[in-house]
ROTI-275177 format. One record per residue (C-alpha): residue number from 1; x, y, z; residue in one letter. Coordinates in Angstrom, 3 decimals. Example, Ala and Ser with C-alpha at 12.3 -4.5 7.8 and 13.67 -1.06 7.14 Angstrom:
ROTI-275177
{n 1	px 12.300	py -4.500	pz 7.800	res a} $
{n 2	px 13.670	py -1.060	pz 7.140	res s} $
end
This chain:
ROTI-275177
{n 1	px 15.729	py -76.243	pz 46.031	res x} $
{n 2	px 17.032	py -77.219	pz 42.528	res x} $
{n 3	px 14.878	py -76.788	pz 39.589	res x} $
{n 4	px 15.525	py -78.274	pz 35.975	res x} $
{n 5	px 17.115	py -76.588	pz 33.040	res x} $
{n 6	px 13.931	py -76.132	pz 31.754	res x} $
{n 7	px 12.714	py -74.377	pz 34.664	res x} $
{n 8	px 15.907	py -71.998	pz 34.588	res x} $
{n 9	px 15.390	py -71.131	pz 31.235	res x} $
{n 10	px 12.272	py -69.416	pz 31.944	res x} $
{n 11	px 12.974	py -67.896	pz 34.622	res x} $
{n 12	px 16.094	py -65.983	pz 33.029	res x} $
{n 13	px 13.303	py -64.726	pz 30.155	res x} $
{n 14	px 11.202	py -63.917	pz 32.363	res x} $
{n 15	px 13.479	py -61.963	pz 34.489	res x} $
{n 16	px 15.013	py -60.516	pz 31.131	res x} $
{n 17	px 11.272	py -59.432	pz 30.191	res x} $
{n 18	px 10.757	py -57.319	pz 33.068	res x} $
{n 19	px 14.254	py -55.991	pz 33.732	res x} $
{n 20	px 15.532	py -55.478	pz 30.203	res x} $
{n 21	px 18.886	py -53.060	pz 30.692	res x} $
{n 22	px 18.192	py -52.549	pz 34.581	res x} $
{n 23	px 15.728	py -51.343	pz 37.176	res x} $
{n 24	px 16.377	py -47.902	pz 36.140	res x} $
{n 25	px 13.471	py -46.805	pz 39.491	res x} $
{n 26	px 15.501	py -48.780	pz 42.029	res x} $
{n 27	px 18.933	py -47.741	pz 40.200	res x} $
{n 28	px 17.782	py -43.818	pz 40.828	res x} $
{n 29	px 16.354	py -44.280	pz 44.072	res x} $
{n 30	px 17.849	py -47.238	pz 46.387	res x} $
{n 31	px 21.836	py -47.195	pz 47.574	res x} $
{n 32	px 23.730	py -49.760	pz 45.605	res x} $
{n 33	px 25.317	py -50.916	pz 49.040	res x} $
{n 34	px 21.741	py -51.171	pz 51.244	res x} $
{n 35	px 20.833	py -54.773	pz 52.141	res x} $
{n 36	px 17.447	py -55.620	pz 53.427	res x} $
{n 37	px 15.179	py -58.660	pz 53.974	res x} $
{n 38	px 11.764	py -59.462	pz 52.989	res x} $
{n 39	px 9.379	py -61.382	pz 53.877	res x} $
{n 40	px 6.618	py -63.314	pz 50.995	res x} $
{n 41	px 3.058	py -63.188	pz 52.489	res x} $
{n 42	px 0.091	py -64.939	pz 51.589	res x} $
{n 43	px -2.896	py -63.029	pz 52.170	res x} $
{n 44	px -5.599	py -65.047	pz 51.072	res x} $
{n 45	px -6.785	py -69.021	pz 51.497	res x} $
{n 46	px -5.604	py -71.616	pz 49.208	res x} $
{n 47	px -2.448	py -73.934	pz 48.160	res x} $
{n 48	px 0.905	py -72.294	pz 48.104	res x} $
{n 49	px 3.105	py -73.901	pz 45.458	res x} $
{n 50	px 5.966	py -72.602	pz 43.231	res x} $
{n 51	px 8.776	py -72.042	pz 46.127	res x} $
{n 52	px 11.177	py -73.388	pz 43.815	res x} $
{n 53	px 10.656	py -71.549	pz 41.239	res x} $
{n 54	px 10.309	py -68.112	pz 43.330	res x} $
{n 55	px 13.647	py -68.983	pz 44.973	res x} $
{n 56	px 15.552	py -69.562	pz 41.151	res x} $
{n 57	px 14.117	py -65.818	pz 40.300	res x} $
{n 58	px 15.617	py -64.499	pz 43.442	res x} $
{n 59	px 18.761	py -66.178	pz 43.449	res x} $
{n 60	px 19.356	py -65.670	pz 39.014	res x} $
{n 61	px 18.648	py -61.814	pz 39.882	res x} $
{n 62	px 21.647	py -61.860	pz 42.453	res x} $
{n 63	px 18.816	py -61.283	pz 45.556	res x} $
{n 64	px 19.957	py -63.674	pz 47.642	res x} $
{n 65	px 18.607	py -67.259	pz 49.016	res x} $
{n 66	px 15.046	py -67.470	pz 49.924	res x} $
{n 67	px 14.022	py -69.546	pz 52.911	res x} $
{n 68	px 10.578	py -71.223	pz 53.187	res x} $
{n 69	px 8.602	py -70.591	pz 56.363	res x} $
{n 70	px 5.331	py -72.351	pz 55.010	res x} $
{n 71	px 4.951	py -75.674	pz 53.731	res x} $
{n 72	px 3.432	py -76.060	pz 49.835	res x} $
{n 73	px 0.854	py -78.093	pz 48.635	res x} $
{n 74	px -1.295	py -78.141	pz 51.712	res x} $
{n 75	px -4.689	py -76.021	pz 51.925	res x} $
{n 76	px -3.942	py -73.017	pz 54.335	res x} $
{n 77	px -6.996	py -70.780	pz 55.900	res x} $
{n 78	px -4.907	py -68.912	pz 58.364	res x} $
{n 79	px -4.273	py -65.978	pz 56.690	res x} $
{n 80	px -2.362	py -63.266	pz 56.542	res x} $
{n 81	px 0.784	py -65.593	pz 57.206	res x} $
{n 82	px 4.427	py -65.906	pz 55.949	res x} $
{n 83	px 5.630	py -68.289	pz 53.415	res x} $
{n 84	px 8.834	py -67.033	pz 53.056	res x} $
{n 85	px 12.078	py -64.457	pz 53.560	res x} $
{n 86	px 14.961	py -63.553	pz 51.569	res x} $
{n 87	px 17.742	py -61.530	pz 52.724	res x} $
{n 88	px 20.027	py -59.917	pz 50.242	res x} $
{n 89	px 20.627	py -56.899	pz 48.301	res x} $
{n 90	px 18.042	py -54.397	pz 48.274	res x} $
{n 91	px 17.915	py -53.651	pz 44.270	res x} $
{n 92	px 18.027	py -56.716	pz 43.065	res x} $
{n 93	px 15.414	py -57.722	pz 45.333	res x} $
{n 94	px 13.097	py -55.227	pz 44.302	res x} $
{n 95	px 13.929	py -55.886	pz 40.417	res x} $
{n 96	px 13.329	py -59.673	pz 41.212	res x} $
{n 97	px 10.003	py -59.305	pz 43.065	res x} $
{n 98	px 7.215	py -59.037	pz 40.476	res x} $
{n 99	px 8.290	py -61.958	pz 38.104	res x} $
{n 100	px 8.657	py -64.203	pz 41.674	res x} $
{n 101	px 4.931	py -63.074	pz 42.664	res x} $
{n 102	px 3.912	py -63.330	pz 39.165	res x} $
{n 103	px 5.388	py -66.968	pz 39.046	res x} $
{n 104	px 4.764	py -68.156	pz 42.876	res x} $
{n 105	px 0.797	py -66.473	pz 42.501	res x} $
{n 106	px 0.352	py -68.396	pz 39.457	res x} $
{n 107	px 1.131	py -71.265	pz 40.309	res x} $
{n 108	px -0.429	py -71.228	pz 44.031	res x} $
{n 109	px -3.487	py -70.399	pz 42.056	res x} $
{n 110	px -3.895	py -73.595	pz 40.083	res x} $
{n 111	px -2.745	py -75.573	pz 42.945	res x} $
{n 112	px -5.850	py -73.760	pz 44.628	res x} $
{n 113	px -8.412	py -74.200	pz 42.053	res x} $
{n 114	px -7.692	py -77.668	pz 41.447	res x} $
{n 115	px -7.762	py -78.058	pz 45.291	res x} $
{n 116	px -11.396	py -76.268	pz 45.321	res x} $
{n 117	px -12.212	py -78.985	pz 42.263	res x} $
{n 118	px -10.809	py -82.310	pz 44.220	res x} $
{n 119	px -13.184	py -81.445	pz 47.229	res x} $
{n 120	px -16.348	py -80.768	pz 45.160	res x} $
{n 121	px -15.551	py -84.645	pz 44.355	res x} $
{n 122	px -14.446	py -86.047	pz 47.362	res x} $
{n 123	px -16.192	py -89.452	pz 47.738	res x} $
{n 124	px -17.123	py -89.711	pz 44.130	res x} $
{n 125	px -14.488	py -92.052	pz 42.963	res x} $
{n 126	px -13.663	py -89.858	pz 40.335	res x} $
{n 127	px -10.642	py -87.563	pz 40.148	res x} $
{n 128	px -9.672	py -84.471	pz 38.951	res x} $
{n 129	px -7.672	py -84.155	pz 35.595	res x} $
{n 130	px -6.046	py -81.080	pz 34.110	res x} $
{n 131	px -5.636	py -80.575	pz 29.791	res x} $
{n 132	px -3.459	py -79.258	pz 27.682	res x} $
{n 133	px -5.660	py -75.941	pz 27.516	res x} $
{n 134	px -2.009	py -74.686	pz 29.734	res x} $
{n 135	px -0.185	py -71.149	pz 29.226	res x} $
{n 136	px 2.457	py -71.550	pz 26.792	res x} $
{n 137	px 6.327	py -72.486	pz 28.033	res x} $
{n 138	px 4.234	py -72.973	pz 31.582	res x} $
{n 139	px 2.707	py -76.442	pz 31.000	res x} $
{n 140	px 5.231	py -78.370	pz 32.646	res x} $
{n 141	px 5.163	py -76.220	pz 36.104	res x} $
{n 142	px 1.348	py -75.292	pz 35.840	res x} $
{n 143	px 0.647	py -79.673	pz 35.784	res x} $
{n 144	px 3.114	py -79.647	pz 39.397	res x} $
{n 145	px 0.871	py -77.248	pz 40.500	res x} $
{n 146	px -1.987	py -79.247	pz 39.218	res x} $
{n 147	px -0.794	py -82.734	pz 41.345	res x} $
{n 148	px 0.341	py -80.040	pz 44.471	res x} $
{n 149	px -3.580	py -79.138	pz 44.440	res x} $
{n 150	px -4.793	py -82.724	pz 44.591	res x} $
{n 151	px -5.649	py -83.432	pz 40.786	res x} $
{n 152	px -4.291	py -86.142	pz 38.306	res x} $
{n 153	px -1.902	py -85.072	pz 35.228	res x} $
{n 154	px -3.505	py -86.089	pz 31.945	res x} $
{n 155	px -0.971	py -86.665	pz 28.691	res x} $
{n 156	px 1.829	py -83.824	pz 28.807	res x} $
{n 157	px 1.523	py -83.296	pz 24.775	res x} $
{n 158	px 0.269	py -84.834	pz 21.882	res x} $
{n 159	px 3.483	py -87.307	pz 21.981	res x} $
{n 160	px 2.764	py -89.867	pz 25.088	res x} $
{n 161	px -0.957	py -90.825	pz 24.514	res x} $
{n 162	px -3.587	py -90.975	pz 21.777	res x} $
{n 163	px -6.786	py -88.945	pz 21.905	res x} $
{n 164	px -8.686	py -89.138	pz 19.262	res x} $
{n 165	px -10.908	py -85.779	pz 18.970	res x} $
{n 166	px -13.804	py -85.017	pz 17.039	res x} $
{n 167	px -11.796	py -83.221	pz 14.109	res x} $
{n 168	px -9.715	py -86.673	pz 14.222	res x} $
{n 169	px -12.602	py -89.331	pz 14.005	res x} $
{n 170	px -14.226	py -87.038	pz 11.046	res x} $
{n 171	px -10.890	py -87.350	pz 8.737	res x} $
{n 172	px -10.790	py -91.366	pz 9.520	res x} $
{n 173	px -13.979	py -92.095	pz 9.089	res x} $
{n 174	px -15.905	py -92.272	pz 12.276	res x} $
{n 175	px -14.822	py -93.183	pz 16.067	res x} $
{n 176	px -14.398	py -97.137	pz 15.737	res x} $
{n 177	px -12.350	py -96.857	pz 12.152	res x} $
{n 178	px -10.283	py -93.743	pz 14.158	res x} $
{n 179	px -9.626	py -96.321	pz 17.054	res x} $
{n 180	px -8.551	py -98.969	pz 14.995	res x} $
{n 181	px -6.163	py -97.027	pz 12.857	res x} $
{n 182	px -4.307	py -95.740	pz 15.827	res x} $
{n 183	px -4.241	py -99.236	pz 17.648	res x} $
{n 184	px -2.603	py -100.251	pz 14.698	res x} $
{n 185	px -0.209	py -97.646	pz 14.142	res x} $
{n 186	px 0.761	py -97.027	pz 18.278	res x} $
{n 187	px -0.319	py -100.557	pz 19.973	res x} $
{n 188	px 2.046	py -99.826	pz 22.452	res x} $
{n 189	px 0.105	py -96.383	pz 23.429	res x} $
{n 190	px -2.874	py -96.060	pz 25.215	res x} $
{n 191	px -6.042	py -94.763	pz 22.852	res x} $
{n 192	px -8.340	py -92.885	pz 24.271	res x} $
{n 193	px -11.605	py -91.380	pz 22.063	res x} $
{n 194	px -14.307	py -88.677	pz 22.273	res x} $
{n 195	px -17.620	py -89.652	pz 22.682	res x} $
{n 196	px -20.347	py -87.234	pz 21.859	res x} $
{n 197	px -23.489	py -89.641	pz 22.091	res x} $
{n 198	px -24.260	py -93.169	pz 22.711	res x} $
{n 199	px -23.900	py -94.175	pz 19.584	res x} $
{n 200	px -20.053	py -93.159	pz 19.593	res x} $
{n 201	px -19.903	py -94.461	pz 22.743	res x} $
{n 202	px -20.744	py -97.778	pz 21.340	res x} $
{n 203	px -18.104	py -97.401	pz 18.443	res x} $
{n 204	px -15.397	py -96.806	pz 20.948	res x} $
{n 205	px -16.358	py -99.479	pz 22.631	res x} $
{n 206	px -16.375	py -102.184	pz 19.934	res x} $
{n 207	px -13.611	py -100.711	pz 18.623	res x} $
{n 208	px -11.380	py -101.507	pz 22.017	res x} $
{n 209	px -10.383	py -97.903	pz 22.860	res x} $
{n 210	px -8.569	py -97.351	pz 26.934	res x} $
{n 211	px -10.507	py -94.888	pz 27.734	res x} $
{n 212	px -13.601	py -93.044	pz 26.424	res x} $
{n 213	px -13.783	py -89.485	pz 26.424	res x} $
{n 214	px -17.555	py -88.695	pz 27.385	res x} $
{n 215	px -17.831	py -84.806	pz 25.891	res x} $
{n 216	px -20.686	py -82.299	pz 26.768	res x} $
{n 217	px -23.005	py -84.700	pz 27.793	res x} $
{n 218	px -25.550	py -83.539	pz 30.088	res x} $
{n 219	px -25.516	py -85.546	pz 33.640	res x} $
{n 220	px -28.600	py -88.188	pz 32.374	res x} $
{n 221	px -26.478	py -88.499	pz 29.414	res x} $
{n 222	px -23.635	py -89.529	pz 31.494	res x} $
{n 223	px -25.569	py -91.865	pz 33.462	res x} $
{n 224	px -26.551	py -93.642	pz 30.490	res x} $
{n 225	px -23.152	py -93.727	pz 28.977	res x} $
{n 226	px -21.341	py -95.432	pz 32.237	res x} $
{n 227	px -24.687	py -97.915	pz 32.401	res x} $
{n 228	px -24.016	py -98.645	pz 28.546	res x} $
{n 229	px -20.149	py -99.022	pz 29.003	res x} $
{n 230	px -20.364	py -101.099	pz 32.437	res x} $
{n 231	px -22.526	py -103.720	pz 31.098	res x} $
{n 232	px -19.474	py -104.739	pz 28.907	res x} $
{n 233	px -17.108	py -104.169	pz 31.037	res x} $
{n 234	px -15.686	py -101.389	pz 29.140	res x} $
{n 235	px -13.077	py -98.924	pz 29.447	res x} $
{n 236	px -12.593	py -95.631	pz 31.937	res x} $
{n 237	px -14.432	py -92.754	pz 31.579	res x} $
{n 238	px -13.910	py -89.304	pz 31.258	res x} $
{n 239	px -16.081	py -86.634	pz 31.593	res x} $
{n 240	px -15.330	py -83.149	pz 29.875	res x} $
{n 241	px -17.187	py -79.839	pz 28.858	res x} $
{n 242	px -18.785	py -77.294	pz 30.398	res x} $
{n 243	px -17.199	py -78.674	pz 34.061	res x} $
{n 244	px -17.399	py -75.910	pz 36.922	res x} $
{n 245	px -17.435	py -75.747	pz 40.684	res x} $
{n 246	px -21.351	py -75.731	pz 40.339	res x} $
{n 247	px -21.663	py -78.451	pz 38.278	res x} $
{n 248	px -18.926	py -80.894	pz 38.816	res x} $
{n 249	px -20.400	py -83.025	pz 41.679	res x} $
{n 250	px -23.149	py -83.775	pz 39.816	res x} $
{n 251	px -20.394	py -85.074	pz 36.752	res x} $
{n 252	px -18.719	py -86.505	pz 39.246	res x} $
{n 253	px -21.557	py -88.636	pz 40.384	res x} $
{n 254	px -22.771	py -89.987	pz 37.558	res x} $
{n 255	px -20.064	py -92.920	pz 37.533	res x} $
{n 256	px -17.117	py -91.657	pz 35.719	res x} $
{n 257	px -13.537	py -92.508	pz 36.171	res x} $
{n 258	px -12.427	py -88.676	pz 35.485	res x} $
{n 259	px -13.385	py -85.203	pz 35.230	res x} $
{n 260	px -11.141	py -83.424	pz 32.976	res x} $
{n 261	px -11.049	py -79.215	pz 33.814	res x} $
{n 262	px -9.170	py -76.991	pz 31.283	res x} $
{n 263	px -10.449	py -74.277	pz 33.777	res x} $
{n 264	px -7.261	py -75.488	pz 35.997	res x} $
{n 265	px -4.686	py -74.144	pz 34.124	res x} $
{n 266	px -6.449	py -71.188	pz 31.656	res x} $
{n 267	px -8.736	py -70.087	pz 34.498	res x} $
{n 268	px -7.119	py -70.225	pz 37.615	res x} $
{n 269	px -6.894	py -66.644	pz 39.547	res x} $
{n 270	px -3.524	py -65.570	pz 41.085	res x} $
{n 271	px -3.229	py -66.698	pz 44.682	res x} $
{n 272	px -2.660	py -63.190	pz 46.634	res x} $
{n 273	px 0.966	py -62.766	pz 47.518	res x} $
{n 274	px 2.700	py -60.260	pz 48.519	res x} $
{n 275	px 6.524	py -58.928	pz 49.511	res x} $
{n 276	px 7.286	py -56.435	pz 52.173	res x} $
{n 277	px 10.799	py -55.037	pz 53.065	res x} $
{n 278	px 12.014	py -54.647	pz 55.987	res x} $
{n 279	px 13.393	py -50.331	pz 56.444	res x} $
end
């Protein structure tokens, strides 16, 4: 269960964050010598994902190893139900235990909601993307849990693809000009471009653009938009704005490649999780 530098990194400010000097509570209260186990439960439906990175918190805080009783990334309705132990010092368990749950519920809670997401779809063609709308520090960890729920990783920042945004296509002088600048400059990068009517759509289209980025457009504008850009044989589609449980289907349906959801990463609630001791 190795994790990357990266991943250590936060862990050891997150642990820092919560313990500071010391667990002054467990200090006070628990024996420095008492060893005890616990046991990580999941007490609610969903994806579990983020062992890993549970594990690294236990094992940085001196806890001890954790050992995975559940498997991750697989939808799990029998619940209550263990998903792990770890056996160790008492104190440091209990000073490690909130940034684990914090991390582990996280996680296992964008791995659900994209999960709920990918079968509101299933069928469709289309798939599931996440955005860079992602907690800060967390992106790289919160896009795992993203591909552990079933969905498809869009660009990581604004260095391995172009996307050319409203504010962007303003400054250069419409969508087509926009396209063709950055085809120019990156021809080696794929160029994707936000649509906002059919007349963009169009632009991006004559313009050559990868992908076109189809943005707030009600589902009979959507239809239109994938008859417009099949005709030519045109680029993939993605679908973005307003996207929830409720309405995504519908997106879905109306021909698109993807359905991007920033609701993934900034919306997703906590899986419930939670640690017991064994006395």
């Amino acid at each position: 269960m190795e994790v990357d530098a990266d991943t250590r990194e936060l862990v050891a400010r997150a642990l820092l964050e919560d313990l500071g000097d010391g667990d002054v509570t467990a200090a006070a209260v628990v024996p420095e010598e008492a060893d005890t186990c616990a046991t990580i439960t999941q007490k609610a439906p969903g994806v579990l994902f983020g062992i890993d990175v549970a594990a690294e918190v236990f094992r940085q805080a001196g806890a001890g190893g954790l050992e995975p009783v559940a498997a991750e990334a697989e939808w799990r309705d029998e619940i209550p139900t263990e998903v792990a132990t770890v056996a160790g010092r008492a104190r440091p368990l209990l000073g490690a235990e909130r940034t684990a749950l914090n991390l582990l519920g996280h996680l296992s809670g964008v791995a659900t909601l994209t999960a709920l997401f990918v079968r509101q779809i299933e069928g469709s063609g289309a798939r599931i993307l996440d955005t860079r709308k992602t907690t800060p520090g967390l992106r790289a960890l919160e896009k795992a849990a993203v591909a552990a729920g079933g969905g498809t990783n869009h660009r990581m920042g604004l260095y391995d693809a172009i996307l050319i945004k409203e504010n962007h296509a303003a400054l250069a002088g419409g969508v087509g000009e926009a396209v063709l600048r950055a085809r120019e400059a990156q021809p080696d990068l794929p160029v994707e471009v936000e649509c906002s009517d059919l007349e963009e759509v169009r632009q991006g289209l004559a313009a050559g653009a990868d992908r076109l980025l189809l943005d707030n457009m009600s589902a009979d504008q959507l239809r239109e938009a994938v008859a417009v850009a099949r005709e030519s044989n045109g680029p993939e589609l993605e679908a973005s704005g307003g996207v929830t449980l409720d309405t995504v289907a519908e997106i879905a349906g109306s021909g698109v490649d993807f359905v991007s959801v920033g609701a993934l990463t900034h919306s997703a609630p906590n899986l419930d999780l939670s640690m017991t001791l064994e006395i």
